[in-house]
C-alpha positions in Angstrom: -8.7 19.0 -17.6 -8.6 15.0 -18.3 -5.7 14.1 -15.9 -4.2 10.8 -14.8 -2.3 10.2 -11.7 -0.5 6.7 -11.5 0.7 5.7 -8.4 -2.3 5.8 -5.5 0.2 5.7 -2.7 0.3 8.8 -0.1 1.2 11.4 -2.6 -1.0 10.1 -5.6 -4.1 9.7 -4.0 -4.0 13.0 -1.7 -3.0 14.5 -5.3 -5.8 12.8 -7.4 -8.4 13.7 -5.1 -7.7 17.3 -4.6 -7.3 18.0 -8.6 -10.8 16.3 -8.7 -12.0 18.2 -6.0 -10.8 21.4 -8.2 -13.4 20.2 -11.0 -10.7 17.8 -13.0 -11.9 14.4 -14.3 -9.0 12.6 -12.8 -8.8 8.5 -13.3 -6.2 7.2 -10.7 -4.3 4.5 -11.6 -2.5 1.6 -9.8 -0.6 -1.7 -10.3 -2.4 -2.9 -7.1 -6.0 -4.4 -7.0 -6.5 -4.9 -4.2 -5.8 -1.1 -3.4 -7.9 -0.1 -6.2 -11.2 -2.5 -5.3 -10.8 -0.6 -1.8 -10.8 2.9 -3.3 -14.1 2.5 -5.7 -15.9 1.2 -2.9 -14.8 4.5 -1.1 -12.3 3.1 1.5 -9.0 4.6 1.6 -5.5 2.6 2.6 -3.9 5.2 4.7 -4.9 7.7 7.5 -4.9 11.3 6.5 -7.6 13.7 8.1 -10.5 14.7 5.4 -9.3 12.4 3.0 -11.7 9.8 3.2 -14.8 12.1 3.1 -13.3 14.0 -0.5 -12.7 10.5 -2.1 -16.2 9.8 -1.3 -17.7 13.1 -2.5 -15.8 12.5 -6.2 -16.3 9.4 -6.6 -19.9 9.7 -6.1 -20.1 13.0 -8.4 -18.0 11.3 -11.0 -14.5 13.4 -10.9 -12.5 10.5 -9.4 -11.9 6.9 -11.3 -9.6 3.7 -9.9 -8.3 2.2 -12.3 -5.8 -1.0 -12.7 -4.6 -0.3 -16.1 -3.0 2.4 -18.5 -4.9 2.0 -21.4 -8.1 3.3 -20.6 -6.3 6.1 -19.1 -3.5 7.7 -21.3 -5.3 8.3 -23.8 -7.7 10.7 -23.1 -5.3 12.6 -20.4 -4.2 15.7 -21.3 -1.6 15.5 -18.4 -0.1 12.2 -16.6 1.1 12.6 -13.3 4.0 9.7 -12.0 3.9 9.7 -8.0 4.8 5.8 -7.9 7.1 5.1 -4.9 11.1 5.7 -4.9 11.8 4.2 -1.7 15.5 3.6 -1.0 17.8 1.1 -1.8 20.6 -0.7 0.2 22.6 2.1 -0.3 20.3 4.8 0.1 19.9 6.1 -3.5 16.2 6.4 -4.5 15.2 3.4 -6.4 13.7 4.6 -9.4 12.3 1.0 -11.4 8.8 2.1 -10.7 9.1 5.2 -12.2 10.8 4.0 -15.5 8.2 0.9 -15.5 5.8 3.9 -15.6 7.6 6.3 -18.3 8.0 3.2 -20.7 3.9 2.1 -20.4 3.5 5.3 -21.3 5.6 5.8 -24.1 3.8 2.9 -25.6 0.4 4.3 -25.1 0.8 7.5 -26.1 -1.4 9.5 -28.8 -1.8 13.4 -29.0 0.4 15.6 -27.0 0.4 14.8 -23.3 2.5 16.4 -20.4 4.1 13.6 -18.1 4.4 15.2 -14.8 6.8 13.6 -12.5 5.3 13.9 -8.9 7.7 11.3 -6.9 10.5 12.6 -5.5 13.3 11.8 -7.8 16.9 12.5 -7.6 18.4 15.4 -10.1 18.1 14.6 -13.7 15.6 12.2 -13.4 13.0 14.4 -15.9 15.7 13.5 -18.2 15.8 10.0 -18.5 11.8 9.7 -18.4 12.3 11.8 -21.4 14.1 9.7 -22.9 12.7 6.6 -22.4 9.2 7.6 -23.4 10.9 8.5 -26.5 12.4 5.6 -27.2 9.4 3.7 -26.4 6.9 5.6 -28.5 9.4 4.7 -31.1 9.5 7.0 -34.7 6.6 9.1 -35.5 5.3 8.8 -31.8 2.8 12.1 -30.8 4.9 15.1 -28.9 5.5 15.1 -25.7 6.8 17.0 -23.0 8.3 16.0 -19.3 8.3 18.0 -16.4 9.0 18.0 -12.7 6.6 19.1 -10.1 7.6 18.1 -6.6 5.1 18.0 -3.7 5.5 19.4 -0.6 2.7 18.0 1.6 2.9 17.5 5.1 1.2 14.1 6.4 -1.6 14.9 8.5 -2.3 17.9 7.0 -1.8 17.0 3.3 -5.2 18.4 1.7 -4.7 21.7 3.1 -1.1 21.2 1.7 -2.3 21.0 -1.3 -5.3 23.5 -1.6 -3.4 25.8 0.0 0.0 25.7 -0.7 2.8 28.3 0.0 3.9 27.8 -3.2 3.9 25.9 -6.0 7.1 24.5 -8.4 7.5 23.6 -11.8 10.3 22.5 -13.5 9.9 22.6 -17.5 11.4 22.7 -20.8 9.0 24.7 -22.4 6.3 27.8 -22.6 3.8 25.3 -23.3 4.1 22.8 -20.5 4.4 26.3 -18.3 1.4 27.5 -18.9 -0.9 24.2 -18.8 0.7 23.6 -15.2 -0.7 27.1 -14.2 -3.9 26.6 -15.7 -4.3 23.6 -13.8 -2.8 25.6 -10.2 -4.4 28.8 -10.5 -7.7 27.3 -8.1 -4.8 26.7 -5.9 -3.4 29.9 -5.8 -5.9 32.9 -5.6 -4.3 34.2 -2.3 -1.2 35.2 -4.5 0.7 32.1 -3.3 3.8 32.0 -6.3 3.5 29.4 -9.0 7.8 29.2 -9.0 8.3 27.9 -12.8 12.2 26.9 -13.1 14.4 24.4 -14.9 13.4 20.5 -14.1 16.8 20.0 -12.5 16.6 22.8 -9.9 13.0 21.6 -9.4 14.1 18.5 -8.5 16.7 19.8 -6.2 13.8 21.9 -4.6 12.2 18.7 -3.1 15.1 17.4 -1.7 16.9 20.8 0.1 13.3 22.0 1.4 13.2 18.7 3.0 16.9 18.4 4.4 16.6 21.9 5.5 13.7 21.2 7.8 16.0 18.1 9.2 18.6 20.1 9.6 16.8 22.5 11.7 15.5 19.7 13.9 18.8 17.9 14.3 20.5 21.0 15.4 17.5 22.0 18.1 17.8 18.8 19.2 21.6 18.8 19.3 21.4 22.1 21.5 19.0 20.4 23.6 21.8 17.4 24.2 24.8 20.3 24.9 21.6 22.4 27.6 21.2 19.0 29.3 25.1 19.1 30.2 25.2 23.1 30.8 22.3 22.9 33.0 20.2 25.4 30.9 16.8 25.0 29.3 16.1 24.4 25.8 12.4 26.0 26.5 13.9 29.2 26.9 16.6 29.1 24.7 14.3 28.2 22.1 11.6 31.1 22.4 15.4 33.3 22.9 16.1 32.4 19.6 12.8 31.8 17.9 11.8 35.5 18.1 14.6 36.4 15.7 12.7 36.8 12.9 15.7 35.3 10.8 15.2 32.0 12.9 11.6 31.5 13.6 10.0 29.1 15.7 8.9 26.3 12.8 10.6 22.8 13.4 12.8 24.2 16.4 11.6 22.0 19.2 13.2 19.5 20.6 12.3 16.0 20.8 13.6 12.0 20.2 14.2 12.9 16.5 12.2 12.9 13.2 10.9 9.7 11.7 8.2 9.1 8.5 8.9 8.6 5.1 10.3 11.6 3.5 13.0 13.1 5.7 15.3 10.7 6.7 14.9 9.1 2.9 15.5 12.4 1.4 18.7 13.8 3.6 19.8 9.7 2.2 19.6 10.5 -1.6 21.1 14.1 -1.4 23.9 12.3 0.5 24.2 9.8 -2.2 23.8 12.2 -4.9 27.0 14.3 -4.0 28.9 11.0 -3.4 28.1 10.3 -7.0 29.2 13.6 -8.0 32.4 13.0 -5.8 31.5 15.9 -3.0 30.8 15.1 0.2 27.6 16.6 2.0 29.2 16.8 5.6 26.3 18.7 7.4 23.9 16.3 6.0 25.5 13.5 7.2 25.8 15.4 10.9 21.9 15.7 10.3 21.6 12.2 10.1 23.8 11.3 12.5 22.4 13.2 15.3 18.8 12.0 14.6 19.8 8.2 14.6 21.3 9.1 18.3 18.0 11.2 19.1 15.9 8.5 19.0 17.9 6.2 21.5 17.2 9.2 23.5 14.6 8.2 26.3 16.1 4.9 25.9 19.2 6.2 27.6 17.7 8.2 30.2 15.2 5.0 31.1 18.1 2.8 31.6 19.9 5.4 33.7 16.8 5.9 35.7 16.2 2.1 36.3 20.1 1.4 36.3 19.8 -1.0 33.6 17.2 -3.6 35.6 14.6 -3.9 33.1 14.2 -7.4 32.7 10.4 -8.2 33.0 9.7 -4.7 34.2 6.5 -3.2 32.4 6.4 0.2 30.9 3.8 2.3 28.9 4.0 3.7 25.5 1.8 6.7 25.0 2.4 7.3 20.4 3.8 5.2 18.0 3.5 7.0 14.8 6.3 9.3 13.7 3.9 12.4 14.6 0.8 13.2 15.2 -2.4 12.6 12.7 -1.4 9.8 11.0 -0.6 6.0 11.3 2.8 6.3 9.4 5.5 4.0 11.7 7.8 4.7 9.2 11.7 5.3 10.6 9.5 6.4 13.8 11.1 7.1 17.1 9.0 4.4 18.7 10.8 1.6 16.8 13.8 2.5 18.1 12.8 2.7 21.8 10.4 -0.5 21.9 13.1 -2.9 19.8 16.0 -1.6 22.9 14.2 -2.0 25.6 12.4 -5.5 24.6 15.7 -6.4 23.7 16.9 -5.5 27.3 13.6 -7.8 28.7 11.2 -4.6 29.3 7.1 -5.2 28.6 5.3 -2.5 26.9 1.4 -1.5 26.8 1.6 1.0 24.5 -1.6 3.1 22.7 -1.6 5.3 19.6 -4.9 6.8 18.4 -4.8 5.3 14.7 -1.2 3.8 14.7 -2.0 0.9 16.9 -3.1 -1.6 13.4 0.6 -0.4 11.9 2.2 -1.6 15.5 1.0 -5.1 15.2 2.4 -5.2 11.8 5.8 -4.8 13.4 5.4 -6.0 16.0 3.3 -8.5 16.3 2.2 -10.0 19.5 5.7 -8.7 21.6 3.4 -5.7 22.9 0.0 -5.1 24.4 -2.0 -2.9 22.9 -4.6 -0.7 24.8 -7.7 0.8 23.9 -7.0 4.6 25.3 -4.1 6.1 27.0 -5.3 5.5 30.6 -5.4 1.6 30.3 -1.7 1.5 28.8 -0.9 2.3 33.0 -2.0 -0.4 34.4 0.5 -2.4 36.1 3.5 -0.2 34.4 6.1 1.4 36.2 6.8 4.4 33.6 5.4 6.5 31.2 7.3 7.2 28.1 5.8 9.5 25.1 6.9 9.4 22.2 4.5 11.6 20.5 2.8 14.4 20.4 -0.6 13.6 20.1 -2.5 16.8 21.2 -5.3 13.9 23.7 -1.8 13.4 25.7 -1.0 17.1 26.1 -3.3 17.8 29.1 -4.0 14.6 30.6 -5.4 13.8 34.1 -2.2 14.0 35.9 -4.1 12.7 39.2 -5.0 9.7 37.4 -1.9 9.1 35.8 -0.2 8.8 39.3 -2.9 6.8 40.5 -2.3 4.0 37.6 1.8 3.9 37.5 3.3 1.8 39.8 6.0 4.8 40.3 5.3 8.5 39.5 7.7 8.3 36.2 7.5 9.6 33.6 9.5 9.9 30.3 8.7 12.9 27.9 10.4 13.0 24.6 8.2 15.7 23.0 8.4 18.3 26.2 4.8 18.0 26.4 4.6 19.1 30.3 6.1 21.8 32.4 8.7 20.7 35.2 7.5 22.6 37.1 3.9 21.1 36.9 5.2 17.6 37.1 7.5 18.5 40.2 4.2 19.8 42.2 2.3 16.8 41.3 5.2 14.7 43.0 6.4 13.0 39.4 10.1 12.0 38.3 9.9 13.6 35.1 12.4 13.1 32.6 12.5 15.5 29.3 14.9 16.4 26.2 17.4 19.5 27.2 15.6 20.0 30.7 16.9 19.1 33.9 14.8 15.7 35.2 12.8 16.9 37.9 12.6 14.7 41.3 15.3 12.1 40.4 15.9 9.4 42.6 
């Protein structure tokens, strides 16, 4: 098919590309030049594992265009994907100017019947107001035209398999027709007999957001336990395998840590809050989801002040992960905000390393932290270790050298990378999330 994605941002490109990889000629458009000049010379703007080498490969084999404009690209596209941005406003409603900016271009480019497929996530009913203002921008005796939702549900760092591989696929639509070209264009997707779930736009548009406040959920209450083991002297280790093998429960997204971070999650739970406000019901367990990851992430923070009883003032600690997780350079709403803007603020110096985060740091934060070219160096003259993710490099360091290089054998673990009992025979103060600290002073 002749598709166009506009919008080049996380979810448009890792979309683009893959449809092209699929055998689509696919011409990618964005507002941004800059972005786009980068992208035809095969350089990609954000960090996702395999990415860089599939741009590449159809760009050079002619499935994959950057573009800067509409014009050349609506209207030989039989479908039009939107995946623009919807970041959050002051009050945490999605802002949705991008997307309309888009629908109305396109209503004023259209000719022959083209599906509009909204990608962004977009707050219920959206579909429907796209709708309409394509229509009214086409104006009388514009071409048909359909509108339909299709929410993504990749998972940074491992978005292309995401999206080759998915566990399912959803489709909101008004109509037969717009149903069967959006399983046409899955079907390469699906040969494993992964679903192709084709519903009304609204509930596809509620999809997005419950998928992604259910997985919150589940880590704000794991994390929440963790909190209530830490007082009962009981292990959130083994009450999370206790629990996990209930096949009702499972083990995905039930481990404990300083709290989830990135760009979807806590911006999602936001709008689905928002949305029952504006439909005068309140989302209560939402906003306990919410509430108990903005206190997880102060969660090391608290147990480093304890440890050094508040005495941090020009006292030098290591960071080991400043992206939100692990295989990509996404800071966003990440845990290692929170803990480096407290403890700076409280006169603490950091040396802090990240395997592709550290450009995204300096961003932030400028020239307030030294950065360090592997984990090892970020020791040097610090007195503690605090992780903040879970970078599989950290997960089986050399503990020898680690004691070596620390001023004092402490360390800080808010992903429960290492057994306390492994950090108590190698003579460490070890501090974890719903573990009793081992050693403390």
């Amino acid at each position: 098919m002749n598709l166009c994605v506009v919008g080049v941002g996380y979810v448009g490109l890792v979309a683009a590309t893959c449809l092209a990889e699929s055998g689509n000629d696919v011409v990618a458009v964005d507002s941004d030049a800059g972005k786009i000049e980068r992208l035809q010379a095969g350089e990609i703007p954000i960090f996702e594992p395999g990415l860089l080498e599939l741009v590449g490969r159809n760009l050079r084999e002619g499935r994959l265009r950057f573009s800067t404009g509409l014009a050349e690209a609506v209207p030989s596209a039989e479908v039009i994907f939107i995946a623009v941005g919807t970041p959050p406003d002051p009050n945490g409603a999605a802002d949705l100017s991008a997307v309309f900016a888009v629908a109305d271009e396109i209503g004023r480019r259209l000719s022959g019947y083209k599906l509009v497929v909204l990608k962004s996530t977009v707050p219920v009913g959206t579909a429907e107001k796209v709708e309409t203002i394509i229509r009214e921008s086409a104006g009388e005796g514009a071409p048909e035209f359909e509108v339909a939702s299709n929410p993504e549900f990749m998972k940074e760092g491992a978005a292309i398999d995401d999206f080759m591989r998915p566990d399912r696929v959803v489709v909101g639509v008004a109509s037969d027709r717009a149903a069967a070209i959006l399983r046409e264009l899955y079907a390469p997707f699906v040969r494993t007999e992964k679903p192709i779930l084709v519903m009304d736009r609204r509930s596809a548009e509620m999809t997005k957001y419950v998928s992604n406040a259910m997985l919150a959920a589940k880590i704000s209450f794991i994390n929440e336990m963790a909190n209530l083991c830490e007082h009962l002297d009981a292990d959130i280790n083994a009450v999370r395998r206790g629990i996990g093998f209930d096949s009702r429960i499972g083990f995905q997204f039930l481990f404990p840590g300083i709290g989830y971070g990135g760009s979807c999650f806590p911006k999602d739970v936001d709008a689905l809050i928002r949305l029952g406000t504006e439909h005068n019901y309140q989302a209560r367990i939402l906003a306990a989801v919410q509430a108990v990851n903005a206190d997880q992430k102060r969660a090391l923070v608290d147990k480093v002040r304890g440890h050094f009883q508040n005495r941090l003032q020009g006292k030098t600690l290591a960071l080991w992960g400043l992206a939100f997780k692990p295989q990509t350079d996404d800071m966003r709403e990440a845990p290692a905000q929170e803990i480096l803007r407290e403890l700076l603020a409280l006169g603490a110096r950091f040396r802090v390393h990240d395997p592709v985060a550290m450009a995204e740091a300096k961003k932030l934060f400028g020239e307030s932290l030294t950065y360090c070219d592997n984990p090892y160096q970020a020791l040097e003259g610090a007195s503690a270790l605090l992780i903040a993710t879970e970078w599989n490099e950290f997960r089986r360091p050399n503990f020898s050298r680690i004691k070596e290089l620390l001023l004092e054998p402490v360390i800080f673990d808010g992903r429960n990378l290492y057994e306390p009992e492994v950090m108590a025979r190698w003579g460490f103060t070890y501090y974890s999330i719903g573990r009793k600290p081992v050693n403390e002073p």
